[in-house]
N, CA, C and O atoms as CSV, one atom per row, in Angstrom:
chain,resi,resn,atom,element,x,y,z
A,1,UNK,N,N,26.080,12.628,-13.766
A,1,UNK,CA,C,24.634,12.786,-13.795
A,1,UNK,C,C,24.333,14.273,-13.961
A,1,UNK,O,O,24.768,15.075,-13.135
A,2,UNK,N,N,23.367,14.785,-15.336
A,2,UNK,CA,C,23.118,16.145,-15.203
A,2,UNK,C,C,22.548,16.664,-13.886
A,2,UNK,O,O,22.451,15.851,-12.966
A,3,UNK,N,N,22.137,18.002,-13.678
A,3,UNK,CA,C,21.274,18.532,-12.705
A,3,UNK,C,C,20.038,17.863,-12.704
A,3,UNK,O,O,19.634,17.378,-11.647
A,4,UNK,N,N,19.208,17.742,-14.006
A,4,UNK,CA,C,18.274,17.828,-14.617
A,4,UNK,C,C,17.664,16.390,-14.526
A,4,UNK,O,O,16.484,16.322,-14.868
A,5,UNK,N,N,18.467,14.836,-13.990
A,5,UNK,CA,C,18.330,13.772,-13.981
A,5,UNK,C,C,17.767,13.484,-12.346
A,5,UNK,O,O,18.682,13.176,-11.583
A,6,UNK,N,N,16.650,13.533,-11.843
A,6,UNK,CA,C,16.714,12.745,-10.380
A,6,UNK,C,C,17.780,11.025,-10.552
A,6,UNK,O,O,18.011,10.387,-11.578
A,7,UNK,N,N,18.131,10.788,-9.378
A,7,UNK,CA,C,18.266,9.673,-9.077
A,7,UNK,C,C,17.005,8.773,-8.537
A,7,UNK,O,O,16.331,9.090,-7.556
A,8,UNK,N,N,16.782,7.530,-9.382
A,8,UNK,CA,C,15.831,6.388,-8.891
A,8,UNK,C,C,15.597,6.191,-7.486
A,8,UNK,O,O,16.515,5.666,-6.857
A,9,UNK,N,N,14.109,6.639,-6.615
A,9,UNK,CA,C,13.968,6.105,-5.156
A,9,UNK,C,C,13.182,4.945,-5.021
A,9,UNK,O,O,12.684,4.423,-4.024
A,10,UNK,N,N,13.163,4.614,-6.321
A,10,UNK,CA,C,12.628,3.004,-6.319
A,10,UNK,C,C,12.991,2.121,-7.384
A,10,UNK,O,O,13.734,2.471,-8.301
A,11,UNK,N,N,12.558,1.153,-7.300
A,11,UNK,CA,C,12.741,0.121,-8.739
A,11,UNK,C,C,11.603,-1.017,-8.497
A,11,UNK,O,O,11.313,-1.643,-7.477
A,12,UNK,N,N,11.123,-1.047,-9.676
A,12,UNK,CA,C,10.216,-1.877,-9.752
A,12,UNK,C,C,10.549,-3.274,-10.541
A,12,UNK,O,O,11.327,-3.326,-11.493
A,13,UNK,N,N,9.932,-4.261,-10.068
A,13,UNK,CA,C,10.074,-6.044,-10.608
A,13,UNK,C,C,8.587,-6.218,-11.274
A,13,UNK,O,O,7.583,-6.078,-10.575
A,14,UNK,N,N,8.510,-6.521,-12.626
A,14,UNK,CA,C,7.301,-6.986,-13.247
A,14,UNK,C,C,7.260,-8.332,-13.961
A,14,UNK,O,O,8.096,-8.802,-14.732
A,15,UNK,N,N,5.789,-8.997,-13.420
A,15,UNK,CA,C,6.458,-10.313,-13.478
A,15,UNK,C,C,5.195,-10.851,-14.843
A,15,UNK,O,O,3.984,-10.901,-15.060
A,16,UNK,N,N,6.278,-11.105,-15.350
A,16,UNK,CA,C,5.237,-10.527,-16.846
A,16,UNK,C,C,4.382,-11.894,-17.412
A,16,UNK,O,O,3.641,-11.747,-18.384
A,17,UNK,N,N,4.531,-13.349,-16.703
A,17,UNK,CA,C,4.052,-14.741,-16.454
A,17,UNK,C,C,2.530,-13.769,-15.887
A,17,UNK,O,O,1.656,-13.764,-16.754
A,18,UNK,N,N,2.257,-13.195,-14.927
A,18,UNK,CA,C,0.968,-13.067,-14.219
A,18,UNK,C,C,0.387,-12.230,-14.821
A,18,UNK,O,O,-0.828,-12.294,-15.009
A,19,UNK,N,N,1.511,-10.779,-15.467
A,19,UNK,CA,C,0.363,-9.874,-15.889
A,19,UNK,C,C,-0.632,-9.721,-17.217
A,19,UNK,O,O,-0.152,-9.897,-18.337
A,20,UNK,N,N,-1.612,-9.487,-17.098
A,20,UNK,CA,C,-2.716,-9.915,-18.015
A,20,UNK,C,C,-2.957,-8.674,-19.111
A,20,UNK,O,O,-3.845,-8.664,-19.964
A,21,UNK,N,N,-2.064,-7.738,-18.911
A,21,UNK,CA,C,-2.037,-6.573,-19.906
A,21,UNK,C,C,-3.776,-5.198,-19.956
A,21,UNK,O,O,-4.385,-4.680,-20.893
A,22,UNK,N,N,-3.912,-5.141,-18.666
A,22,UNK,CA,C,-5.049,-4.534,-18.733
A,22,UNK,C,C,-4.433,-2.953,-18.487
A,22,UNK,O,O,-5.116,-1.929,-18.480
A,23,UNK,N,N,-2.773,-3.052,-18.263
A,23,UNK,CA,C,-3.185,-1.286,-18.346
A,23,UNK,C,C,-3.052,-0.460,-16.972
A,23,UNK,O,O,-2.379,0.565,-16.862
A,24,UNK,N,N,-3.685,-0.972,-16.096
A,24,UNK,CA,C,-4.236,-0.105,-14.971
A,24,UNK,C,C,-2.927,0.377,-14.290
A,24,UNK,O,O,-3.244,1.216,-13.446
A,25,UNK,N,N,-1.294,0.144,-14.321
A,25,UNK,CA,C,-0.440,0.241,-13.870
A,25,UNK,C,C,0.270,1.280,-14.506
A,25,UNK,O,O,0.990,2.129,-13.980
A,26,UNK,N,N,-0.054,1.095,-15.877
A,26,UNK,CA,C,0.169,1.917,-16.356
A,26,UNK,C,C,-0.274,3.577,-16.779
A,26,UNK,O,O,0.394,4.557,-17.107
A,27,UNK,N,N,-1.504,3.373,-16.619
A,27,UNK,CA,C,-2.324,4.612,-16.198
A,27,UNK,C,C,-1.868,4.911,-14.556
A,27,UNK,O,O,-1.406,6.019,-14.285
A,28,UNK,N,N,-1.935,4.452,-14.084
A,28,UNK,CA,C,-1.726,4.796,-12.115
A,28,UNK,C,C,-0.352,5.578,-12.235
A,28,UNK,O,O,-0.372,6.666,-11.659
A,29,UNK,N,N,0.895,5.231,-12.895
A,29,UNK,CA,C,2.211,5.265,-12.499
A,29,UNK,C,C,2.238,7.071,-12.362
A,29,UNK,O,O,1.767,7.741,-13.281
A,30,UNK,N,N,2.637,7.513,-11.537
A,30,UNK,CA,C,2.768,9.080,-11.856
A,30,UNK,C,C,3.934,9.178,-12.782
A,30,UNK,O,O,3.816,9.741,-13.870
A,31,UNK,N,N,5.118,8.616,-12.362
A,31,UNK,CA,C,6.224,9.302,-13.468
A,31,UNK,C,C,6.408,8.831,-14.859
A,31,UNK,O,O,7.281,9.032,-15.704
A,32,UNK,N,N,5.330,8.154,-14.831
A,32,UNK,CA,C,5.116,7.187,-16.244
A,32,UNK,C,C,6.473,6.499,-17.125
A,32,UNK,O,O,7.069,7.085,-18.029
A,33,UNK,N,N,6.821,4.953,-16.554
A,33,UNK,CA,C,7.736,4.797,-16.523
A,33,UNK,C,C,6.953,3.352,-16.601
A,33,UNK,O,O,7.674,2.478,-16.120
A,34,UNK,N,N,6.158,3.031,-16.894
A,34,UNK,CA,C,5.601,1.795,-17.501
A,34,UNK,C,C,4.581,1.882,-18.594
A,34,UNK,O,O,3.599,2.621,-18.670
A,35,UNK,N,N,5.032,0.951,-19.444
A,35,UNK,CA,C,3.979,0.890,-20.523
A,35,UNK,C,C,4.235,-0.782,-20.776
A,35,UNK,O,O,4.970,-1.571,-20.183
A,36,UNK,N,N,3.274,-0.969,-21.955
A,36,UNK,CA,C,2.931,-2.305,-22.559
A,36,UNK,C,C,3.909,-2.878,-23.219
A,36,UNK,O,O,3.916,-2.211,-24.254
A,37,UNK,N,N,4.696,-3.620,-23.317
A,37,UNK,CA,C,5.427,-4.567,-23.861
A,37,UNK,C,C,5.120,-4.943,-25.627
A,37,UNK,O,O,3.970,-5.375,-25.555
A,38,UNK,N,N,5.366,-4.985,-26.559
A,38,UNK,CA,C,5.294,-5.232,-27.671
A,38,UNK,C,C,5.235,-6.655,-28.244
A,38,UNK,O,O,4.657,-7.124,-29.224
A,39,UNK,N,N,6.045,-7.193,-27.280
A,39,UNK,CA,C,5.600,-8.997,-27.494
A,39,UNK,C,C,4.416,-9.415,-26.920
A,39,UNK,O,O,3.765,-8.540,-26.350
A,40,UNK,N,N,3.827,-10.926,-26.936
A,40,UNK,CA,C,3.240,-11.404,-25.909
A,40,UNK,C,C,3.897,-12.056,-25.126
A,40,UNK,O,O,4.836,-12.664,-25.639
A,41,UNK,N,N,3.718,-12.199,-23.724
A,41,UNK,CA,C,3.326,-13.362,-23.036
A,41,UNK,C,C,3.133,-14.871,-23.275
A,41,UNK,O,O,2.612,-15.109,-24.364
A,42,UNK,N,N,3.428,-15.957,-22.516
A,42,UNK,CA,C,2.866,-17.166,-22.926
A,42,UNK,C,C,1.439,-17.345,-22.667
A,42,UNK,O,O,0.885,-18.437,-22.796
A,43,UNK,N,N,0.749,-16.108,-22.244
A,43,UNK,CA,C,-0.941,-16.213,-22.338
A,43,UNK,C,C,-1.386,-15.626,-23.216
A,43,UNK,O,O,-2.591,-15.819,-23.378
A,44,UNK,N,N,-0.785,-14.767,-24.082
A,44,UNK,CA,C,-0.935,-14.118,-25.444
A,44,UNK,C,C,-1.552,-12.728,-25.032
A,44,UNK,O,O,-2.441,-12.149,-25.657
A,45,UNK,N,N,-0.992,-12.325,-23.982
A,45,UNK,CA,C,-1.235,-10.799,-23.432
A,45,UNK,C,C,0.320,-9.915,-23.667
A,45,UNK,O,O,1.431,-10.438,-23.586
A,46,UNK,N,N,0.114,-8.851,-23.890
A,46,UNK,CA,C,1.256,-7.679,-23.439
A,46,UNK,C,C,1.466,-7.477,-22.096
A,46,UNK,O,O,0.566,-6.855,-21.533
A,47,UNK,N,N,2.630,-7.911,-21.255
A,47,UNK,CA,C,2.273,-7.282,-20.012
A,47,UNK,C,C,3.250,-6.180,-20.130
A,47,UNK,O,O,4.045,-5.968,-21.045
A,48,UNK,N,N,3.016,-5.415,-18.875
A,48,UNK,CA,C,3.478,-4.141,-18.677
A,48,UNK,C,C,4.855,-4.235,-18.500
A,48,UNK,O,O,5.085,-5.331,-17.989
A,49,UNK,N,N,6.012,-3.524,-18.703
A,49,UNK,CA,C,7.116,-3.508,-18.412
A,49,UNK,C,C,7.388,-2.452,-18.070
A,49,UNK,O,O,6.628,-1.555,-18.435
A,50,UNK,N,N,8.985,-1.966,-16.941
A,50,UNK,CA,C,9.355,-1.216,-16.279
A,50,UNK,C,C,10.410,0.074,-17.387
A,50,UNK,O,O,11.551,-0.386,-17.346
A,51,UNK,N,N,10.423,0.818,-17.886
A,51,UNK,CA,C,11.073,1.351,-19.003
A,51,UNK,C,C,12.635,1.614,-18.368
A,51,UNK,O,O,13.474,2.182,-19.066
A,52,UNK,N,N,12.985,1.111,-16.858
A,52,UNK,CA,C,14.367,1.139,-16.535
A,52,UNK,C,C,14.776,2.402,-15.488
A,52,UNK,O,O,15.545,2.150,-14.561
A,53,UNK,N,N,14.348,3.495,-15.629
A,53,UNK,CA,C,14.398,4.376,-14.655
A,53,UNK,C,C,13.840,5.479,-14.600
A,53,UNK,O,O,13.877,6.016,-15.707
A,54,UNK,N,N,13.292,6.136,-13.779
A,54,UNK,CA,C,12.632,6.866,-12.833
A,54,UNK,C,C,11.541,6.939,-12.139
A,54,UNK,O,O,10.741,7.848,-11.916
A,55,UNK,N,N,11.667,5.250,-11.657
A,55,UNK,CA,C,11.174,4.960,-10.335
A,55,UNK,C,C,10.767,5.866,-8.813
A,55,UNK,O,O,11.716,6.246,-8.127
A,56,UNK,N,N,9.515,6.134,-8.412
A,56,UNK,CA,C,9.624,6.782,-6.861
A,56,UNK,C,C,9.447,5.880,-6.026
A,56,UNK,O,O,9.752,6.045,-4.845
A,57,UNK,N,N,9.003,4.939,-6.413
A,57,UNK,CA,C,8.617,3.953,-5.515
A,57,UNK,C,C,7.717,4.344,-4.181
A,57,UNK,O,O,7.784,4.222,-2.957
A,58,UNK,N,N,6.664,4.999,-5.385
A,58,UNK,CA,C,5.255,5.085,-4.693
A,58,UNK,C,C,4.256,4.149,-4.528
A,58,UNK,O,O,3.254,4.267,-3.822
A,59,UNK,N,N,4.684,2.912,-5.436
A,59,UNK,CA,C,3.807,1.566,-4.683
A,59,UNK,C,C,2.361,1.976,-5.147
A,59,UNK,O,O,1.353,1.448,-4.677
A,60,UNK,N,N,2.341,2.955,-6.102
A,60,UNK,CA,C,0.533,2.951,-6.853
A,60,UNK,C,C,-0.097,1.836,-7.582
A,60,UNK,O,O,-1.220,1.346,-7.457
A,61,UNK,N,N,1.174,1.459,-8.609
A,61,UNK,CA,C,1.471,0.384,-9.326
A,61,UNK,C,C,0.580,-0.682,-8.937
A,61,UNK,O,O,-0.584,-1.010,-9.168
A,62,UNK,N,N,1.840,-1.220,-8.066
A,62,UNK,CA,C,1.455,-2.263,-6.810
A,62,UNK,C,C,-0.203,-1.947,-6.093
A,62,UNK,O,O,-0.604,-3.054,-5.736
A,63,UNK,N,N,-0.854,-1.299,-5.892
A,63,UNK,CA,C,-1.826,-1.018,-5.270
A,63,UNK,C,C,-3.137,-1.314,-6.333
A,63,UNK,O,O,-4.182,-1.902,-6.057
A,64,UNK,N,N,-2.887,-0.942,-7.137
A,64,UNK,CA,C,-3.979,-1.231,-8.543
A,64,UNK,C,C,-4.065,-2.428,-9.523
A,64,UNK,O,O,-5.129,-2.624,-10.109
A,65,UNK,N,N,-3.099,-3.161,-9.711
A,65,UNK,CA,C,-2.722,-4.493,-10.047
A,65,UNK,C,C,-3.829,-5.352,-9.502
A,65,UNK,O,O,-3.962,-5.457,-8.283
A,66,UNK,N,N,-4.645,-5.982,-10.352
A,66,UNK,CA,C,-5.889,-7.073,-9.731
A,66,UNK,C,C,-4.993,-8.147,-9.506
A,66,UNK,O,O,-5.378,-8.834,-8.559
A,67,UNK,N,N,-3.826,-8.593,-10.081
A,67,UNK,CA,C,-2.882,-9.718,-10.249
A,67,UNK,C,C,-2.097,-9.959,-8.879
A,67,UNK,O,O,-1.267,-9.154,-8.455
A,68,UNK,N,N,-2.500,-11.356,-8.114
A,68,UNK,CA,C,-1.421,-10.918,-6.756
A,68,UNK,C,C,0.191,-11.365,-7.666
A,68,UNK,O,O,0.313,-11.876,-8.779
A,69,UNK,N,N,1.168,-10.970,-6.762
A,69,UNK,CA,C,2.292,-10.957,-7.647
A,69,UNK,C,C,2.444,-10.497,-8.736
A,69,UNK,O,O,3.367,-11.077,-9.306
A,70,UNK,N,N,1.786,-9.372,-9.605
A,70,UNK,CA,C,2.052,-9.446,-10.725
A,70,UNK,C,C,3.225,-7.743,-10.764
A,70,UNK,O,O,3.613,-7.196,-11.796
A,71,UNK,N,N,3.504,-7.313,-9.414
A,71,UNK,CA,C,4.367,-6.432,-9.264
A,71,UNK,C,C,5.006,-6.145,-7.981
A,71,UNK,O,O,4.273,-5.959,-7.009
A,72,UNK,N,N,6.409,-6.078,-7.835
A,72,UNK,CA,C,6.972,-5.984,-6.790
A,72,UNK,C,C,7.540,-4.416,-6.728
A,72,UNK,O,O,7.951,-3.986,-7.807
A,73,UNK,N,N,7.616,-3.426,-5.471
A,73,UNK,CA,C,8.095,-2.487,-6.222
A,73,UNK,C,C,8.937,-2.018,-4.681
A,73,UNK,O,O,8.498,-2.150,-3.539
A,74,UNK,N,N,10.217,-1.465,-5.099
A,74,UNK,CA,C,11.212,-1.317,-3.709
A,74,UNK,C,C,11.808,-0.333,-3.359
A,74,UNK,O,O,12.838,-0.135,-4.003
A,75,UNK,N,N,11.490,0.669,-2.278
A,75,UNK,CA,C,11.813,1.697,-1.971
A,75,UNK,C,C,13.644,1.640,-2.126
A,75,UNK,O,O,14.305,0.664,-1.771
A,76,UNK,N,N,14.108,2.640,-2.600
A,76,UNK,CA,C,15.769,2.617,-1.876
A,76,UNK,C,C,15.877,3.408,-0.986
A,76,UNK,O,O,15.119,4.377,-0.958
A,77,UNK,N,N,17.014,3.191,0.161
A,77,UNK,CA,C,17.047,4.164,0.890
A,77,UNK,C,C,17.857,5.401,0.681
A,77,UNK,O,O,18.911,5.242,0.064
A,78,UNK,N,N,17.572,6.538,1.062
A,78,UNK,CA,C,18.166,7.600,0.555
A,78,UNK,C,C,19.890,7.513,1.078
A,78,UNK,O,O,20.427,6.862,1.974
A,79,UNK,N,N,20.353,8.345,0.212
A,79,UNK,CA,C,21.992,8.226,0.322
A,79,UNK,C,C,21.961,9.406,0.919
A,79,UNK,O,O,21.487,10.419,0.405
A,80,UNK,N,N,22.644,9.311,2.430
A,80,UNK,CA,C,23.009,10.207,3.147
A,80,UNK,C,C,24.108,11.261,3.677
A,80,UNK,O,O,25.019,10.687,4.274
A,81,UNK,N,N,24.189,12.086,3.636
A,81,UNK,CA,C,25.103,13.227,3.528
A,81,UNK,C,C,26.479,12.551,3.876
A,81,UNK,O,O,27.517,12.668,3.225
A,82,UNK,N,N,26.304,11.868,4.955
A,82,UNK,CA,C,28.179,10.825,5.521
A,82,UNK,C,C,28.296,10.498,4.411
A,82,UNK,O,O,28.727,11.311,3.593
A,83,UNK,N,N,27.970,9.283,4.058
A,83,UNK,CA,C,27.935,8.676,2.653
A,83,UNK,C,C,28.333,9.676,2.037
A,83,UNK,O,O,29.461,9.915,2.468
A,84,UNK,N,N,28.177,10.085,1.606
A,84,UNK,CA,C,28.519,11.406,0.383
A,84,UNK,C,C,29.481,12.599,0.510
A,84,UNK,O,O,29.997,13.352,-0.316
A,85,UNK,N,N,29.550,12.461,2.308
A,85,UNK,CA,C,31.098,12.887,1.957
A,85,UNK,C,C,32.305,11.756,2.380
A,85,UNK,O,O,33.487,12.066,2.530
A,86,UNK,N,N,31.821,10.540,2.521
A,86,UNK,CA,C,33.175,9.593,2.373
A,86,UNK,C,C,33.591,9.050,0.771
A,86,UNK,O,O,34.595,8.519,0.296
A,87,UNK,N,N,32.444,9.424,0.294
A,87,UNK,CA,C,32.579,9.283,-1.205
A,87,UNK,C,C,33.338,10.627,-2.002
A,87,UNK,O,O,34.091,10.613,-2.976
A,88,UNK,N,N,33.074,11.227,-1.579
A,88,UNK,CA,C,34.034,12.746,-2.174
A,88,UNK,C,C,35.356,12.828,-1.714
A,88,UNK,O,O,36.349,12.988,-2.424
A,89,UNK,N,N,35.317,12.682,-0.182
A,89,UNK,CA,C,36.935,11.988,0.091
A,89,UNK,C,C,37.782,11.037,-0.500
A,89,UNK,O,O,38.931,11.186,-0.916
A,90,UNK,N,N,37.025,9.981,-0.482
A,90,UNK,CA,C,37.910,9.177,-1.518
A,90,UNK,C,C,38.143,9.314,-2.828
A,90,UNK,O,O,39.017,8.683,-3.421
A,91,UNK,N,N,37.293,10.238,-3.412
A,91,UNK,CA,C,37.684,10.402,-4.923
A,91,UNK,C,C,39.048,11.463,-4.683
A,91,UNK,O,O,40.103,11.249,-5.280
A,92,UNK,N,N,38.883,12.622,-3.737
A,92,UNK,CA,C,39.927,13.515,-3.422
A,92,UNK,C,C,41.419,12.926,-3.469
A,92,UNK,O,O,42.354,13.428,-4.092
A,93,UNK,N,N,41.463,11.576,-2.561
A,93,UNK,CA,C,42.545,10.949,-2.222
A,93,UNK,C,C,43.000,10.189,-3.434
A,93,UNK,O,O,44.178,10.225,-3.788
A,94,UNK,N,N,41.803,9.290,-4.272
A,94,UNK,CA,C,42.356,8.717,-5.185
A,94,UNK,C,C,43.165,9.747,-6.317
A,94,UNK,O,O,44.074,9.343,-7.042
A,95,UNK,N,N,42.644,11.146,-6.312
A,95,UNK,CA,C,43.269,11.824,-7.075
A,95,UNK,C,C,44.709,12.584,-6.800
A,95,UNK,O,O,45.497,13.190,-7.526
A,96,UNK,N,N,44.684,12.402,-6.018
A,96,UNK,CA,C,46.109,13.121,-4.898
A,96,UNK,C,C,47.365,11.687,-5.557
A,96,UNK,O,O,48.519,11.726,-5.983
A,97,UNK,N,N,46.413,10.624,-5.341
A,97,UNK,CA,C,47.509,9.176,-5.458
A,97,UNK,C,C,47.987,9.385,-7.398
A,97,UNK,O,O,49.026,8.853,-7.789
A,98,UNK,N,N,47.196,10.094,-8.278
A,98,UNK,CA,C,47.531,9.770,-9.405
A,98,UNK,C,C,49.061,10.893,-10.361
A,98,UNK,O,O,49.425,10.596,-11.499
């Protein structure tokens, strides 16, 4: 991963059966990481889709959506320093083994 890449603190689920393509999620998103879909829908709308990553999972999305269900959106929890050094250890060791 460059410097220059955050890692995803969220991910979002769009459930593209409910959404009615008005937009408003897509204007709200700060890291702008949703836009309109190019197909339709089986209601003959664009709904919004998730472009895959860089999620904050600020839940604006979710907050502006007139649609209930029409977005799920899920904090991750942050990866913590242990974590990250049992993960550097083991790469250490796997490299010692090669």
């Amino acid at each position: 991963m460059s410097p220059s890449v955050k890692p995803d603190r969220g991910s979002v689920q769009m459930n593209s059966a409910e959404c009615k393509g008005c937009g408003l999620c897509v204007e709200a998103c700060p890291p702008k990481v949703l836009r309109l879909a190019e197909q339709l829908n089986r209601y003959g709308y664009h709904p919004a889709i998730y472009l895959g990553n860089g999620c904050t999972g600020c839940g604006i999305c979710y907050f502006v959506c007139p649609e209930p269900g029409g977005i799920q959106v899920r904090r991750r929890a942050p990866v913590s320093y242990t974590h990250l050094d049992v993960y550097k250890r083991q790469i250490r060791q796997n490299r010692s083994l090669i």
